[in-house]
N, C-alpha and C positions, 0 to 999 in steps of 0.2 A: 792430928790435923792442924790445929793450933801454931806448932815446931814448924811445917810447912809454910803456912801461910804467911809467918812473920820474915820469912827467910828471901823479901823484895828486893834482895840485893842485885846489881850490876852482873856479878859472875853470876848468881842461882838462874837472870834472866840468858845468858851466854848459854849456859847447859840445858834450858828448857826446849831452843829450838835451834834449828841446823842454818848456821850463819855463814854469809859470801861475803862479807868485808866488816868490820867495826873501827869507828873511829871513839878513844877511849877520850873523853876527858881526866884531868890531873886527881881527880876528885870524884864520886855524885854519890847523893845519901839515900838510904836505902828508901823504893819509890810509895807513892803514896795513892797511888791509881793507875788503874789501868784501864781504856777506852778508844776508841775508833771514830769516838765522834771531838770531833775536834768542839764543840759548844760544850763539853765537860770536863777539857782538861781543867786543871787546876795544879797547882804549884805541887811538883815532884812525881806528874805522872810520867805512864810511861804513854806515848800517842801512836797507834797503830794506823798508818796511810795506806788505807786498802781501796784499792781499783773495784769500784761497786760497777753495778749498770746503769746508775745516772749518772751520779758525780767520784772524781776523782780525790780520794784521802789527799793524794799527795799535795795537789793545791791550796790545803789547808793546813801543810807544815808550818809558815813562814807565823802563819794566825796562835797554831799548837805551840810554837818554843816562846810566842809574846807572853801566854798566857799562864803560861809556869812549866811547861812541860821541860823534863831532864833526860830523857828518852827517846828517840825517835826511828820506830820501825819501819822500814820501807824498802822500795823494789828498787828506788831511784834515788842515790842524792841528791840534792840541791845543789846548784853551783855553789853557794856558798855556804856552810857549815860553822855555826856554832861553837866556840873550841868551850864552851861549858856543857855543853851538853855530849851526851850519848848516841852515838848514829848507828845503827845496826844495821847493812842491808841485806835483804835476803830475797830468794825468787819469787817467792807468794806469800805475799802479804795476808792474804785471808787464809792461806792455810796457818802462819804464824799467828794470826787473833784465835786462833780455833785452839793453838797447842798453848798458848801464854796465858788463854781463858782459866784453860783446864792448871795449868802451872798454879796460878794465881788464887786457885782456891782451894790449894793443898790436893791435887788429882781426885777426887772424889769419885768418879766412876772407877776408880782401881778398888775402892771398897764396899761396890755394890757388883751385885749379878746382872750387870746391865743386857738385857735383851730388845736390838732394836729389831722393827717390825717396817717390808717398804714393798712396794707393791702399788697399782692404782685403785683398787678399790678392796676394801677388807680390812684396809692396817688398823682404824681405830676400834673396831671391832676385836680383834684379836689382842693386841696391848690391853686394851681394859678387859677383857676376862682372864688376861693371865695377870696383870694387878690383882685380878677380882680373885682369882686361885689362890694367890699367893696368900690372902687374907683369910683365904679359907683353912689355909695351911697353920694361919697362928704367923705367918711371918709379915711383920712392917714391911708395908713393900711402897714406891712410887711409881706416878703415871704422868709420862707427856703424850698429850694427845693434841688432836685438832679442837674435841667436845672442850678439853678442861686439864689442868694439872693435877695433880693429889700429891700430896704429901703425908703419907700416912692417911688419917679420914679427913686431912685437912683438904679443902679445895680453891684452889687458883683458877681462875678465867683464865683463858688460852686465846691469844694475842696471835700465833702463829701455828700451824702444824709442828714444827720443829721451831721453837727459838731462837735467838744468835748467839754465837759461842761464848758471849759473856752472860744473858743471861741463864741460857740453860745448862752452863757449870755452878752458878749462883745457887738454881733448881736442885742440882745434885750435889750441892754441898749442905744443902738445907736439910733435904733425906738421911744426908751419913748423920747430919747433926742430931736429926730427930730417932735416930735410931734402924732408918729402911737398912735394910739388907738385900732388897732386890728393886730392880726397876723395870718399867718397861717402856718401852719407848716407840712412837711414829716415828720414821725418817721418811721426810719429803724429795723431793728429787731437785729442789732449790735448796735441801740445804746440804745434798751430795757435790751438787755442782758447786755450790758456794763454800763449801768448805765449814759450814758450819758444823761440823761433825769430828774434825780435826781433831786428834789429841784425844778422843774416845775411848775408850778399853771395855770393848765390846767384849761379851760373852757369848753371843750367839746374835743370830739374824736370820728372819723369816721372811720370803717370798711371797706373794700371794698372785699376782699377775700382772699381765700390764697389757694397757688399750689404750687408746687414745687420749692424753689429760694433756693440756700445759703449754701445748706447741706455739701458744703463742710467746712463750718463757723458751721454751729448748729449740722451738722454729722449727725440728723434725724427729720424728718416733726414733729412730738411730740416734739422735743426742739424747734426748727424755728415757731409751733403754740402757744409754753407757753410763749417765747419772745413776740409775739405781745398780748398775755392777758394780759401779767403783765403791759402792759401800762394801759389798762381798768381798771386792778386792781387797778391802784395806783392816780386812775379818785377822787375826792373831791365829797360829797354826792350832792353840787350845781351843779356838774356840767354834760351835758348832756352824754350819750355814744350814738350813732347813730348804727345800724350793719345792714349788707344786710343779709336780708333772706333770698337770692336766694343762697348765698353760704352755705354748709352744717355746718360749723365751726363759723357761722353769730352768732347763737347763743350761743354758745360756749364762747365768747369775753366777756357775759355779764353775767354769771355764779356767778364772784365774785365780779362785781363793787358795790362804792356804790352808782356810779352815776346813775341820773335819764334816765330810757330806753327807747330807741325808733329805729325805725325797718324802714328799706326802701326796698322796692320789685317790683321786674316787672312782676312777678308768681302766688303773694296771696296779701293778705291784709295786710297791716303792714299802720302805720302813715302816710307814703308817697309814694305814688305809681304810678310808672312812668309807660306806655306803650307807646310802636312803633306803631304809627299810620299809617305812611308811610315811608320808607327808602330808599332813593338816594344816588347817589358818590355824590352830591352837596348839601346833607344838611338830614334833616329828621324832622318830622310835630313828634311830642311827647306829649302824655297827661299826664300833671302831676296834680294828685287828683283828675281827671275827665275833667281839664279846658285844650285846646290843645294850645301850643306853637309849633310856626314855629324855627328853629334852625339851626345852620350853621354846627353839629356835625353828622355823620356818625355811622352807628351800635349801635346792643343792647349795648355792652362794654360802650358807650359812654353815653346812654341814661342812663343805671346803674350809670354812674360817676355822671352825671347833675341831676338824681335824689336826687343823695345824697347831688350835692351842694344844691338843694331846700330845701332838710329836714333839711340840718346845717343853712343854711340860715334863715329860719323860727321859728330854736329852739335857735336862735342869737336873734328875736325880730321882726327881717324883716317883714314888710306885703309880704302875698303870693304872690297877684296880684303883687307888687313890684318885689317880686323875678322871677318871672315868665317874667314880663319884661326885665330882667336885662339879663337872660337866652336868651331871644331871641336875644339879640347883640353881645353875643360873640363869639367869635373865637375861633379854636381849636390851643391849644399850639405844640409850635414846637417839630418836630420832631414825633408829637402824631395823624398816622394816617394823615399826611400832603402830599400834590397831588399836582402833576406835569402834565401836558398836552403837548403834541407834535401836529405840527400845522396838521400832518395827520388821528389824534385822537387814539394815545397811551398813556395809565396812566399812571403816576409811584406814588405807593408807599410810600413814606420812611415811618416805625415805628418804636420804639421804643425795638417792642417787642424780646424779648429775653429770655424768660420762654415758656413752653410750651403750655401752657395754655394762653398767650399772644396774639401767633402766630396763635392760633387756633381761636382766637376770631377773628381775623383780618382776615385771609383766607375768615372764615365764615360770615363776613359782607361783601366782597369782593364778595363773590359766589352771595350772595343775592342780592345786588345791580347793578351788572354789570354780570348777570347773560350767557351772549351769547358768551363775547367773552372768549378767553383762559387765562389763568394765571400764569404768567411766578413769580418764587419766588427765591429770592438770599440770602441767610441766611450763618452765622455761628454760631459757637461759642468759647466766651471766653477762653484762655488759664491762668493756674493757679485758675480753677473755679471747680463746679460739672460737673463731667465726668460723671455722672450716666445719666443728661439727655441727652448728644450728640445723643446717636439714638434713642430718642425719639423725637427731633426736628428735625431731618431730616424724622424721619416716618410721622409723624404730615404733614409736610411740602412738604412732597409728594403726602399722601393722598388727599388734597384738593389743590393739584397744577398739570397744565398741563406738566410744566418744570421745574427743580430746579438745581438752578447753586448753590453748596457749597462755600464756600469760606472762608477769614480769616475773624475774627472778630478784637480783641485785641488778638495775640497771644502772649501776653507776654514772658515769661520764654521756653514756650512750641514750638515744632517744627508744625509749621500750617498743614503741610500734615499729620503728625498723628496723630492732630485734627479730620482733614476731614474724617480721616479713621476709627475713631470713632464715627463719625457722620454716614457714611455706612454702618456699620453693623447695622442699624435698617430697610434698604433697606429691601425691597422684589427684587427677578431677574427682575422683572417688574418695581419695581420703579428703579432701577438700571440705567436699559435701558434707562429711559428717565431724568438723572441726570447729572449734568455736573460737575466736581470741578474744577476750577478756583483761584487759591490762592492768586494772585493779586485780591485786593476788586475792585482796578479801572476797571482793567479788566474784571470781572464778571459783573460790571454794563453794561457796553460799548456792553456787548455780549448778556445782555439779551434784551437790546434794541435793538440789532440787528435783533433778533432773532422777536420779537413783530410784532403782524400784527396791521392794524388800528381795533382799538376794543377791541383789549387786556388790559392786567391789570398786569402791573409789582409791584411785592412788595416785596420793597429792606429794610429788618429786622433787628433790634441787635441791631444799635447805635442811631438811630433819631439823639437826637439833638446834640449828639456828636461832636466834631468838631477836632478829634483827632485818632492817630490809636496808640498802645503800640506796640512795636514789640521789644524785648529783652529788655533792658531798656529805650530803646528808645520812646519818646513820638513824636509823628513825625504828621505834618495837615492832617487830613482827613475826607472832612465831605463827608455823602453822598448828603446830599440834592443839594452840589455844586455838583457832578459827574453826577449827573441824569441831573439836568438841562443842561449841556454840555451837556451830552448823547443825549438827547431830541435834543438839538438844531443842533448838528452835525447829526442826522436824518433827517432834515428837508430841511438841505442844500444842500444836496448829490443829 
């Protein structure tokens, strides 16, 4: 790895990525960095001018060569050029930062078992239990997720669902150093489109579905579904693709790989196929390929996720029996569908979910397992996000609830009450009537527990395992899972 990295030469950056013109200087010494943000060059980087969605890299060439850059990667020359410096140009600049990333820090997914994971709701779910397998297995393995990083049992805060290409080769060179042998990975659909995935050397990728998420980022479901293909598409012929056939877009994903295919379903037949044999608020009995595993995970949603960790699991090398074991020990990740008890027997909730399609998964295992008593549901949503779904999570969210208290979610930028009041108009008079808005999140919790009889089923939606609230620029503590457990406990004492 070492032999790699020191190897920042002129030519090594030439053979790293596919060039349309180069102007050489007489000279340049081998580079001393490499970055995209023009506020770190420093003397002998190399300066990558990538066309972002606010601002333009290129605009900051003229700033990058004042400030020692020897380098300069770009779509566009500048009128005028440098004869001391290095001008590379090439068609996409962001896919060059993705592959120069990975150059730069000696390839280090070439020597891991890198398995990314993309879909709108599931991924983080599914990369951390197969981290979590892999651990099971005796193998050092890494995790990028949206919750947190790992490195081996070290843990990194997660700054992004997926990272940018410089740090999350940074991420995966840290692993090969520490010894991982496998990794697992979220891929976001910003960072298919963006390029941050470039220069990758994927081992496999796993499907899980897709609904409504982001359109305020992709603008329409037909761009937000060709973002997560083009990860498939850009899959190595070794390596596997996995897709759920239960979502209609499953097949879709594998249309242009050249990876080898394979199908997970809880509906029909495909490779790997999971059913609900029985399902509780305290666990659920699951048949995966016919053989029944006891499990500590809740809902179809869930059983779909642990299917797909057994199908990746299996097309990793794992014996079945193995994987099947490894599934019965684990734990649901934070914030995923995670339950609180009050000593008079009220539930609470927290999920993650915040798609419409999330929330509706969760209602509907909720209805099914705890079928008698009432269900009280405290939701909002994001500010500076898609406005298009606010009244369809509150409709959603009415439909299969007894109660619903609106509330803030992150309302960044945006004024929370007309949020909420976007979330109303998907109201029927009747769901109306029995909706509450609440725009203090602490408050909304405190009131549904109030409000709870012993039996009921609160489910407090949008942040899981968040531990944070935006509210103007403000990043300010807020988790729910600490509110609920107060809530819970201030019930009990009364």
């Amino acid at each position: 790895m070492s032999e790699q990295i020191t190897q920042h030469t002129l030519d090594a950056l030439l053979a790293a990525i596919e060039v349309a013109e180069v102007r050489r200087p007489a000279h340049v010494e081998p580079f001393s960095a490499l970055t995209a943000d023009s506020r770190a060059v420093e003397a002998g980087s190399i300066f990558v001018a990538v066309r972002g969605t606010r601002v333009d890299g290129h605009s900051y060439i003229s700033g990058a060569v004042s400030a020692g850059a020897t380098a300069i990667v770009c779509e566009e020359f500048p009128a005028e050029t440098d004869e001391k410096v290095a001008w590379i140009r090439v068609a996409d600049a962001s896919v060059a930062l993705g592959e120069l990333a990975s150059w730069w820090h000696g390839y280090p997914s070439r020597r891991l078992k890198l398995v990314g994971v993309t879909g709108t709701n599931g991924k983080t779910t599914i990369a951390t239990l197969l981290y979590e397998l892999a651990g099971m297995l005796g193998i050092r393995a890494g995790l990028l997720s949206t919750v947190e990083n790992r490195i081996g049992e070290e843990r990194i805060a997660a700054t992004h669902t997926t990272p940018d290409p410089l740090e999350l080769n940074a991420l995966l060179a840290k692993m090969v150093a520490a010894g991982c042998t496998f990794a697992a990975m979220e891929v976001s659909s910003h960072s298919a489109a963006q390029h941050r995935i470039a220069g990758l050397d994927f081992d496999g990728g796993v499907f899980t579905n897709l609904t409504r998420d982001h359109l305020d980022y992709h603008g329409t479901v037909a761009n937000y579904l060709k973002a997560k293909q083009s990860f498939f598409d850009g899959l190595k012929p070794e390596a596997f693709a996995l897709t759920n056939l239960d979502d209609r877009n499953g097949p879709i994903m594998l249309q242009n790989t050249r990876a080898k295919r394979f199908a997970y379903s809880l509906r029909s037949d495909a490779d790997f196929r999971g059913k609900v044999v029985e399902d509780r608020l305290d666990g659920m009995l699951l048949s995966l390929n016919g053989v029944e595993v006891e499990t500590m995970f809740v809902g179809r949603f869930n059983a779909a996720n642990l299917t797909a960790v057994y199908g990746a699991a299996c097309l990793l090398g794992v014996d079945p029996a193995t994987a099947r074991q490894a599934i019965s020990a684990m734990t649901p990740v934070a914030g995923r569908f995670q339950p609180f008890r009050s000593a008079d027997g009220v539930v609470a909730i927290v999920d993650y979910a915040h798609t419409p399609d999330a929330l509706v998964n969760v209602l509907d295992t909720i209805r099914e397992t705890a079928p008698r008593g009432q269900v009280i549901t405290v939701c909002g949503c994001g500010g500076d996000r898609d406005r298009g779904k606010r009244p369809i999570m509150a409709a959603e969210a009415a439909a299969r609830s007894n109660r619903v208290i609106l509330t803030s979610d992150n309302p960044r930028s945006e004024d929370p009450n007309a949020i909420i009041a976007e979330m109303r108009a998907g109201l029927s008079a009747e769901q109306a009537a029995r909706t509450l808005a609440i725009v203090d999140r602490a408050e909304a919790i405190r009131t549904a527990v109030a409000l709870a009889a012993p039996g009921d089923v609160i489910l407090v939606a949008g942040k899981g395992h968040e531990d944070y609230q935006i509210i103007g620029a403000e990043k300010r503590h807020f988790d729910d899972r600490e509110q609920v457990a107060q809530a819970l406990a201030l019930r009990t004492t009364k």
